[in-house]
N, C-alpha and C positions, 0 to 999 in steps of 0.2 A: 727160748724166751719169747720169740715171738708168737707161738701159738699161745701160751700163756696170758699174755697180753693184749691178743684178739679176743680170747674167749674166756679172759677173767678182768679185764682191765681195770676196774675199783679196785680190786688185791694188786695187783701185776704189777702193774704203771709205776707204784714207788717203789716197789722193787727190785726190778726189772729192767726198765727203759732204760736207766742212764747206762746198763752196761751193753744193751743192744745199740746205743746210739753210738756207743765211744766205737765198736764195729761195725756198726750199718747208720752212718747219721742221715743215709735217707728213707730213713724208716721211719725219720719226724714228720715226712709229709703224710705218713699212715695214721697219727695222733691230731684227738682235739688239741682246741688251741688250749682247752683247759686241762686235760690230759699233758701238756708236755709242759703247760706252766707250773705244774704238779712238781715234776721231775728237781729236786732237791738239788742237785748240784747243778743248774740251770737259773738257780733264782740267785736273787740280789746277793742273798748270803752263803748262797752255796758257791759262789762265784767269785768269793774272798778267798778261797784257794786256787791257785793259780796253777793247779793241776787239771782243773775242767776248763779252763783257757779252751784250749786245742780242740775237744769236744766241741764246746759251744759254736767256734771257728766254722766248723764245718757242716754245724747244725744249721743256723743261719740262712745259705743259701737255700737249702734243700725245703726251707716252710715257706708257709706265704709271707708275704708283705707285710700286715700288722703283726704278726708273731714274732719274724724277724726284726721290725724296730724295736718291740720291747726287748728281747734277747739282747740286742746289739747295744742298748743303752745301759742295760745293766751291765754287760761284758765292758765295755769300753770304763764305765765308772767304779767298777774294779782295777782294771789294768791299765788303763790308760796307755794304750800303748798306738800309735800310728794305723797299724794295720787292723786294729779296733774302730780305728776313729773311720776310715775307711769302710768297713765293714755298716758302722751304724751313717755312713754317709747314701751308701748303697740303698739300702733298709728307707732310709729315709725318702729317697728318691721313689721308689720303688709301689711307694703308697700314695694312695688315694689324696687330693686335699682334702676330704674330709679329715682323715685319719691325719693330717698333717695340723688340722687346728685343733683336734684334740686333745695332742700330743703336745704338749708345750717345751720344749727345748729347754729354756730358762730353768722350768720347774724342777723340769725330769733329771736336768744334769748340776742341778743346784750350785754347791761351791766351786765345781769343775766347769760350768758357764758363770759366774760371777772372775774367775780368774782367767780363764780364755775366751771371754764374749765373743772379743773383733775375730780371731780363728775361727771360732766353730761359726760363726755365724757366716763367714766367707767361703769355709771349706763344705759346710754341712745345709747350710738353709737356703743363703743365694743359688747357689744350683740348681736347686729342686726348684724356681720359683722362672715362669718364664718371664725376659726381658723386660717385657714393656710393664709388668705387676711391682716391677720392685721401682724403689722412687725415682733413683738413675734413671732408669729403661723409662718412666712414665714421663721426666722433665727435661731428658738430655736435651730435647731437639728442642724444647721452645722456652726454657728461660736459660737467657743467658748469666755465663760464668760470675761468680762473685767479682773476681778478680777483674773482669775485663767490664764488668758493670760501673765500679770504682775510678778504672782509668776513665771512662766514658766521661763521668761526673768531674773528672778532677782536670781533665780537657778542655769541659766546658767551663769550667772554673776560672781556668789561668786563661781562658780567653777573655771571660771576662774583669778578669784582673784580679779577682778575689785573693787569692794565692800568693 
């Protein structure tokens, strides 16, 4: 398969690839990224059978960075499963922030980020983002707490008698 694939890959690639991958899944890092986005049991809908699961699993590490986020986003929104969500956390880390605002999370993961927002956004986006970029990391140290802004005012209140 692999010589096939080197030296006919228009013909090859659909034919071909996904059973060289499901035995050598690091023979994805030998393929375009259009080349393996080809590969029918790797796409969104070839990915609704849960027998190229394990395939894809494996595929993943073994490409770059933006290959693997798309891979992992359609993997995981097929299966939903932990070790997916992981996988396309990885992925996600792993890229570029350009690749990171391209990539819209919301869009890509549609009904499955409408129902798990606060998660994925915790386990999969905060991470990738360093400290002081996200709002926490950019206001922890200089505005103070809601909570203790309140007691401050309502101190100054019953001091002077309003309360």
């Amino acid at each position: 398969y692999k010589l096939l694939i080197e030296e006919a890959p228009q013909h090859a690639v659909c034919a071909f690839a996904y059973r060289l991958l499901e035995a050598e899944p690091a023979f994805a890092a030998k393929l375009s990224q259009a080349q393996l986005l080809s590969v029918v049991e790797l796409t969104a809908s070839g990915l609704r059978d849960d027998a190229h699961w394990e395939t894809c699993r494996r595929v993943v590490p073994a490409v770059e960075p933006a290959i693997a986020l798309r891979l992992s986003i359609d993997l995981f929104k097929a299966s939903r499963e932990l070790p997916d969500l992981q996988l396309l956390k990885h992925a996600y880390h792993r890229v570029d922030c350009f690749t990171r605002k391209q990539v819209w999370l919301p869009a890509e993961l549609g009904a499955l980020w409408t129902s798990h927002r606060d998660a994925l956004q915790r386990e999969v986006v905060e991470g990738a983002l360093p400290h002081a970029t996200t709002l926490g990391g950019m206001f922890s140290a200089h505005v103070p707490r809601l909570d203790s802004a309140s007691e401050a005012a309502e101190g100054g209140a019953k001091q002077e008698g309003r309360l």
